[in-house]
N, C-alpha and C positions, 0 to 999 in steps of 0.2 A: 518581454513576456506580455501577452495581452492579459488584460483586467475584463471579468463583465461586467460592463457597465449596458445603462438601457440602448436600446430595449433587449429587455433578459430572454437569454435563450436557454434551453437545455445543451450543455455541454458534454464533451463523451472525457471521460478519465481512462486511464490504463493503469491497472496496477502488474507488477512484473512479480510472481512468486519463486525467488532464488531458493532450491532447496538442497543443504549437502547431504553426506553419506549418512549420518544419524538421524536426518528425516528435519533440522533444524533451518527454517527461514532467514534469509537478510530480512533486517527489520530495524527502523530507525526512528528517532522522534523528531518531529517536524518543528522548523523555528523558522520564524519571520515571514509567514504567511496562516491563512484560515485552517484554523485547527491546531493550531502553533502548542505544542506541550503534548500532543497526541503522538504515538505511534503508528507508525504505516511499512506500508514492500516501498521499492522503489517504483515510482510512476509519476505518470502526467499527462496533459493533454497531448489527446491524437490530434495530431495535425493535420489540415487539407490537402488531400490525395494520400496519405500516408496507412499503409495498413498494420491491423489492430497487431500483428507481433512484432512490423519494423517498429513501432512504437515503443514496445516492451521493451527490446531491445536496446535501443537510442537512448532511451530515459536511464537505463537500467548503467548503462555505459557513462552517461552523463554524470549521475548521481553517484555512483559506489566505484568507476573504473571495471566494472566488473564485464567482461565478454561474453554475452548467452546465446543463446538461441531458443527464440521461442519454439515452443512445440503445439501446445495446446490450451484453449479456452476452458476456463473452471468451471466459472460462471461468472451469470450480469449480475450487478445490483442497482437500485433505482433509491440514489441518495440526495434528498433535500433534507438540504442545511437549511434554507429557509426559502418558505412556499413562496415568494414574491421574486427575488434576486436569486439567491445561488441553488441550483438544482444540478446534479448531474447522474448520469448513466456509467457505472465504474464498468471494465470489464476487466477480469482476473484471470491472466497468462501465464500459464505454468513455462516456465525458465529452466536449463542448465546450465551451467558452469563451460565455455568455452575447456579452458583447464582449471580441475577440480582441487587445484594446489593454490589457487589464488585467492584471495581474500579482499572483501569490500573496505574502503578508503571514503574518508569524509572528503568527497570532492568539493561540494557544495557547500560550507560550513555554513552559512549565509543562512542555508532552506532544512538544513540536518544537524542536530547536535551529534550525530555520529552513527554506525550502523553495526548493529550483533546481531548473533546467531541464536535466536529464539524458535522453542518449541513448539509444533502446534497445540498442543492442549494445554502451553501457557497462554499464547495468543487469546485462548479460546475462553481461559478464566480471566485473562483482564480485560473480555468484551464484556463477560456475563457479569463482572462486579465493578464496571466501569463508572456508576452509579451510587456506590454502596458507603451511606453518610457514615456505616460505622467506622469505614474504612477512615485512618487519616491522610488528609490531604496528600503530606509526602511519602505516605505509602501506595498513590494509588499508581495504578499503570493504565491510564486511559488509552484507547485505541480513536484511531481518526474513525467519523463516520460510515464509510464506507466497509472499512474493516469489523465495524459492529454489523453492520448489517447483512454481510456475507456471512457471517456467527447466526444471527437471527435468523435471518429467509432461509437457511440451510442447514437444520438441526443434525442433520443426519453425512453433513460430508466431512468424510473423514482423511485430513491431512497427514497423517504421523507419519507414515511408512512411507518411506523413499520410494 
């Protein structure tokens, strides 16, 4: 897997949004890379000549065993982790289920402590109290940045309904 290292560029992320029949996302927490203890969809770097839903796809397959097809773009978000080294450009790809009988698998133990089916307006309260010192520590349910920031720049879209 490539590292950025200098000279830093802006990179492009894919996130894949898996959604079942009660309107609930694949969503997992990320280990042994940036952002490590956060929740994220499945995704990763687009790759050269690769386009933005075979990505979704690939990753989504890679990550969870799961077979989708993307369908359609959400939205961008424009995520810097830090203004110097790591920047990148998320895009978020609505996903189905190949067969709607199958269920995502820790492929990657390594990059995922595991992957569940979460709501969106939980996703959407552990962006908005991602922050929140009352909360304690092992209560909290941090989201990866980009997933905060699809929360933030886009008060108004609404995920729940299938």
């Amino acid at each position: 897997m490539a590292t950025n290292s200098p000279p830093y560029h802006v990179r492009v992320g894919v996130a894949a949004l898996v959604r079942d029949s009660e309107g609930k996302f694949v969503f997992g927490k990320r280990k042994g890379s940036h952002g490590a203890g956060s929740w994220q969809f499945p995704g990763g770097h687009l790759e050269m000549g690769e386009s933005l839903f075979a990505c979704a796809e690939r990753e989504t397959l890679e990550e969870t065993g799961l077979k989708v097809i993307a369908e359609k773009v959400i939205t961008v978000t424009n995520d810097v982790f830090d203004p110097e080294t790591k920047h990148y450009i998320t895009v978020f790809v609505m996903c189905r289920r190949v067969n709607e009988n199958d269920q995502p698998e820790t492929v990657e133990p390594e990059k995922c402590e595991g992957w569940h089916w979460i709501g969106w307006d939980q996703i959407r309260q552990w962006c908005e109290h991602h922050d929140d010192e009352a909360t304690p520590e092992w209560a909290q349910n941090k989201c990866f940045l980009p997933i905060r920031d699809l929360v933030k720049d886009n008060p108004h879209i609404n995920l729940s309904a299938p």
